[in-house]
C-alpha positions, 0 to 999 in steps of 0.5 A: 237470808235470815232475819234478825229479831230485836231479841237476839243480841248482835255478834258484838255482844255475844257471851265470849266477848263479854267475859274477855274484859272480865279477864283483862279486868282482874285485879293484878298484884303489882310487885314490889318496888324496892330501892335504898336511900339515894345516899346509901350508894347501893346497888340493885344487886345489892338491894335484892340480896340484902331484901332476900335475906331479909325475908329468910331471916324473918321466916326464920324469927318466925319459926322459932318465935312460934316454936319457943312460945309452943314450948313455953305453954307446953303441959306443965299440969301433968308436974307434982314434984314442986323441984319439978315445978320450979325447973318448969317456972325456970325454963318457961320464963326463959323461954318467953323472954327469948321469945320477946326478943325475937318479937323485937328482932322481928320488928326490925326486920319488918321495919328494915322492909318497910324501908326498902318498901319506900325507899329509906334504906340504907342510912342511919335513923341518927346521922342520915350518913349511909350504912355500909354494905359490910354492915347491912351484910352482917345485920340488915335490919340495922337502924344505925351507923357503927359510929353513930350505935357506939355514940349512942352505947356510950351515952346509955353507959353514962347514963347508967352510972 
């Protein structure tokens, strides 16, 4: 029989085990819980497509907000000619405010996933009245029921005048 000393650990403790707890232990990313408001009367199924179309539509801002301030910035040094120069003026104010809008466009669609996020979506930021599917279909960063953005178009026009 072999005899144990006070400086070797026991089986429990052995290195194996200790690094198991480790494994178990590791941060896990949970997913994302997504919902619409109550009254939105939408379906998961729906959800997931709006939320999937979402994204795409983001990737896609993205992309062409990055490519279009690329464009904008792009080497005008190289320009002598002041018709030249004032074409690249032209083209590099156009470009930039395209580029703010789909600043803007992004931000709403980060707004509309912040929603989904904590279960807001779906309704008018207005009236509280549910958005319908066809809507959300179209634009689903939308804030606003059709009659409630005519109200609020025809009020802005008021204001004009």
């Amino acid at each position: 029989m072999t005899k144990r000393t006070g400086s070797s650990p026991p089986p429990a403790a052995a290195p194996a085990r200790a690094a198991k707890p480790k494994k178990e232990a590791a941060p896990v990313k949970p997913a994302v819980q997504l919902s619409a408001h109550e009254d939105a009367g939408l379906t998961k199924a729906q959800i997931t497509k709006l939320h999937e179309r979402l994204l795409e539509e983001r990737d896609r801002v993205r992309q062409g907000l990055g490519q279009h301030m690329i464009d904008a910035t792009a080497g005008s040094d190289q320009l002598v000619d002041e018709l030249d120069i004032a074409q690249r003026n032209t083209e590099q104010a156009y470009l930039l405010r395209f580029a703010d809008k789909e600043r803007k466009l992004l931000l709403e669609i980060e707004h509309a996933l912040e929603k989904m996020r904590t279960g807001e979506y779906g309704v008018c930021e207005g009236t509280g009245e549910a958005i319908s599917y066809k809507r959300l279909e179209l634009r689903p960063w939308t804030r606003y029921s059709v009659a409630y953005k005519e109200q609020l178009e025809r009020e802005r026009a008021q204001h004009r005048r």
